[in-house]
LODREN-859295 format. One record per residue (C-alpha): x, y, z. Coordinates in Angstrom, 1 decimal. Example, Ala and Ser with C-alpha at 12.3 -4.5 7.8 and 13.67 -1.06 7.14 Angstrom:
! LODREN-859295
12.3, -4.5, 7.8 $
13.7, -1.1, 7.1 $
END
This chain:
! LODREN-859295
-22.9, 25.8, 26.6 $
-20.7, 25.4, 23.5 $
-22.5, 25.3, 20.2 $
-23.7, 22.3, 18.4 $
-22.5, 21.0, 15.1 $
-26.2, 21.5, 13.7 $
-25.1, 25.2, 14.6 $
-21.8, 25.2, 13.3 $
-22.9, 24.0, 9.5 $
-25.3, 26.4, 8.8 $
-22.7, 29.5, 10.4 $
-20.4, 28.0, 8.0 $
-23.5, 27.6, 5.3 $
-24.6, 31.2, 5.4 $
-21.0, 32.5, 5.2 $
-21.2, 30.2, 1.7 $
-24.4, 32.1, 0.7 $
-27.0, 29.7, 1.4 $
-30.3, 30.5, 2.6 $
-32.4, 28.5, 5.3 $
-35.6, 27.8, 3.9 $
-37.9, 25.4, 2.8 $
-37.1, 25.5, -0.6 $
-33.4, 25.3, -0.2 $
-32.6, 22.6, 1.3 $
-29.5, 21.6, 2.7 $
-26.4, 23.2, 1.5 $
-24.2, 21.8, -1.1 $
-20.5, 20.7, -0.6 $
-19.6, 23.6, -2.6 $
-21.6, 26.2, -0.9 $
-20.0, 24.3, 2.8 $
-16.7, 24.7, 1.0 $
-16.9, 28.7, 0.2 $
-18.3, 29.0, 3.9 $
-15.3, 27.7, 5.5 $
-12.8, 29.8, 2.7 $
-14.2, 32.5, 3.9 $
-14.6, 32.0, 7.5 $
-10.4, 31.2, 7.2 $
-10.2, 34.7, 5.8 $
-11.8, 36.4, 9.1 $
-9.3, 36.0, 11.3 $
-6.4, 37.1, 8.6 $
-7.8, 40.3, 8.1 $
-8.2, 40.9, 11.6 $
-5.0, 40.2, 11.6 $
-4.0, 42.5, 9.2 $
-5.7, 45.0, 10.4 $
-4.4, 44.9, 13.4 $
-1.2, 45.0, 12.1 $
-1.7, 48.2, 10.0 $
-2.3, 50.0, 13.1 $
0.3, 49.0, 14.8 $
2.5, 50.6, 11.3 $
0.6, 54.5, 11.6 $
0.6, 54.5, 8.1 $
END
């Protein structure tokens, strides 16, 4: 079963920094924003990494 979009905004909220709980609330557009910066950023380093092996420095 694939993942639900309730599940998708708070991945993408947490990796912002927000916090799920009662007195938070929902997470800003700016926290949503950072979220998804960084979750762009995951794949490139893997990437990177990946690529540094390959090189034995």
């Amino acid at each position: 079963e694939a993942p639900n979009i309730s599940w998708a905004y708070k991945s993408i909220a947490r990796l912002g920094g927000w916090k799920d709980t009662k007195r938070t609330g929902r997470a800003s557009v700016k926290t949503l924003w950072q979220g998804w910066f960084r979750l762009q950023t995951i794949p490139e380093g893997y990437e990177l990494a990946k690529s540094l092996e390959h090189n034995d420095l």
